[in-house]
C-alpha positions, 0 to 999 in steps of 0.5 A, a space after each residue: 323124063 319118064 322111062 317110057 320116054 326111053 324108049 328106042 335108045 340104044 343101050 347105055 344112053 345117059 338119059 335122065 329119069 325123075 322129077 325135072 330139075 334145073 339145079 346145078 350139081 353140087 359136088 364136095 370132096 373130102 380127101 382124107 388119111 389117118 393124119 391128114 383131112 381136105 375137104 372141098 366144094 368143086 365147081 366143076 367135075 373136071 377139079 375131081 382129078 386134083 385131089 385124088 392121091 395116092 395113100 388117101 381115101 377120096 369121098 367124091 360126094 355128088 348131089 344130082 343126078 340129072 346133069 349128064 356131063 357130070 355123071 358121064 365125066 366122074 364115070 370115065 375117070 374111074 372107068 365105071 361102066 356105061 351101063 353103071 352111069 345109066 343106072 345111076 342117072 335113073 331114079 327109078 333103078 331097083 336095089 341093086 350090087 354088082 361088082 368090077 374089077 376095081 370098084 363095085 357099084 351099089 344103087 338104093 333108096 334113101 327114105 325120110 318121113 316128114 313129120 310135118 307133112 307126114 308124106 315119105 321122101 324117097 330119093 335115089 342114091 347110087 355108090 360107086 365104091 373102090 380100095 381107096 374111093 368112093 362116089 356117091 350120087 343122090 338125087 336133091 341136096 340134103 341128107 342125114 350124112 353130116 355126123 360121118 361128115 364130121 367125123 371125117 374132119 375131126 378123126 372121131 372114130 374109125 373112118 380115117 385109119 379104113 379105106 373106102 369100103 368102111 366109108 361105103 358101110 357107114 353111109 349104108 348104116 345111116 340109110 338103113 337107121 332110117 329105114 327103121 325109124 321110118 318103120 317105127 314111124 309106120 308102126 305108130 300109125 298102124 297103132 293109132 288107125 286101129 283105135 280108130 277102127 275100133 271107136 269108129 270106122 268109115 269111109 275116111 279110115 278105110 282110104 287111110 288104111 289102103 294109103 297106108 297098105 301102098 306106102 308099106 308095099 312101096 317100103 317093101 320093094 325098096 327093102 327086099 332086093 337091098 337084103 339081097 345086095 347087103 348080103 352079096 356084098 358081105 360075101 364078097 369082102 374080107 371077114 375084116 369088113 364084111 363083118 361090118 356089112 354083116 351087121 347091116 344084113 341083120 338090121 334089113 332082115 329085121 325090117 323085112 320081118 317088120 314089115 311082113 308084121 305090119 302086112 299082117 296088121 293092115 289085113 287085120 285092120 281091114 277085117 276089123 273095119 269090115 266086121 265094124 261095118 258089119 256090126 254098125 249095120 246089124 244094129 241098124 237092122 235091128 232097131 228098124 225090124 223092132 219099129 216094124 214090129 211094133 206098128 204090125 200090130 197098131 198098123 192092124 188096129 188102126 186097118 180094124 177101124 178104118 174100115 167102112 162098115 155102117 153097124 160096128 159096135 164100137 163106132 158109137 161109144 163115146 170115149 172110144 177113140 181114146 180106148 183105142 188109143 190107150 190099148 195101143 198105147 199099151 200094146 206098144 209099152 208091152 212089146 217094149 218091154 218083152 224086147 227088153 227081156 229078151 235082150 233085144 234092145 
């Protein structure tokens, strides 16, 4: 379903919006404190009342977005509000922070490049983050999460002894490694489209460069409103994690001048593919106008004698025909090597 299919709901109707799916929604539960870790794949959104615990962190980790009863029965559980779970069930949502009481609510892209089809996955991803859980929702199975996940299980690092708004920074920190990968990604490209450009340009590398232009505006919007999101969040918290959101400002504010760099290089690209064109052009022009030039003046001879008049003194000699051309021959020899002089071949 699309968003304009959306139209004449009323406000916080749990509608859908993305790709059709059909998959069940897979949901895993890990339970966790500095002693102790559970984790668990549930059947049903109904088992998530089970394991929470108290003096636990409880990562509630939902991989769908497209099945309303899961979302709408997680979302009352927690008391998140009707217009969050709207929110979340649109793939579509721009970058966002807003907070509760209780909790506050985070939605995002998460983006990967495929190497080997060379296109950018986007996906949606929303987290619902209170003192002591987290929920996270994304749209399709897999992601880059299983090294916190591990973590997790075998109490490597800090995640155990913090409370969910550290687990909330460590899934934020592997969203936005990807981000920069994805832009060292689009750096290379960058790199190879301009020796491209400069060995030789056409129709099929000036596609490649507006392609490249989309993506990178696509890349974009998905940055700048999580700059503003990242930085909300980290004024929000106390200095003793919101140092940690802190870090994340910095590496999206790097992104940002990195792409405000790589804008600047699309433009360049596209002035050296026109002024290559240009160049291509002239050159054409050129060697057409000196083969013009060159058959003016044979054009001339030739037009001399052609003419039909009975008394020209030339028509009777009998090696005319080859005097006239070895003059024209040497005319042509002569103004080659003129151009050559002066530079113009």
């Amino acid at each position: 379903m699309n968003r304009a299919s959306k139209a004449g709901l009323g406000p916080g109707s749990l509608v859908y919006i993305g790709d059709a799916r059909q998959e069940r929604v897979g949901i895993r539960i890990f339970s966790y404190n500095n002693d102790t870790v559970k984790e668990e794949q549930l059947t049903s959104w109904e088992q998530c009342r089970d394991v929470m615990e108290e003096g636990k962190v409880v990562w509630i980790d939902v991989d769908g977005i497209h099945d309303q009863q899961v979302v709408s029965g997680i979302g009352d559980m927690f008391g998140v509000h009707i217009l969050v779970l709207e929110d979340i069930m649109n793939s579509e949502s721009r970058p966002k922070v807003e907070f509760f009481d209780s909790y506050h609510f985070l939605t995002l892209k998460m983006l990967d490049f495929d190497k080997k089809t060379k296109a950018l996955n986007v996906e949606q991803f929303s987290l619902i983050v209170g003192q002591g859980f987290v929920v996270s929702f994304q749209e399709r199975p897999g992601d880059s999460f299983d090294g916190i996940r591990e973590r997790i299980r075998t109490a490597k690092g800090r995640v155990r002894s913090k409370d969910g708004y550290y687990l909330s920074y460590l899934l934020l920190d592997v969203i936005i490694d990807n981000y920069i990968a994805v832009s060292e990604n689009y750096g290379e490209q960058l790199v190879q489209l301009e020796r491209l450009v400069l060995r030789k340009s056409n129709e099929t590398t000036l596609i490649q460069i507006l392609s490249l232009r989309k993506e990178l505006l696509d890349f974009k919007r998905s940055i700048d409103p999580l700059k503003e999101a990242i930085n909300l969040i980290q004024k929000e918290l106390d200095d003793n994690i919101g140092k940690y959101y802190r870090d994340l400002y910095d590496h999206i504010i790097y992104e940002s001048e990195n792409l405000a760099m790589y804008r600047e290089m699309i433009v360049n690209l596209l002035d050296l593919h026109h002024s290559s064109l240009s160049v291509r052009t002239n050159n054409v022009m050129r060697v057409l106008t000196i083969i013009t030039t060159i058959f003016v003046p044979l054009t001339f001879v030739v037009g001399v004698y052609g003419m039909n008049f009975e008394n020209m003194p030339e028509l009777k000699w009998t090696y005319g025909y080859y005097y006239v051309l070895g003059f024209m021959a040497l005319v042509t020899i002569g103004m080659l090597v003129y151009f050559q002089r002066k530079k113009w071949l």
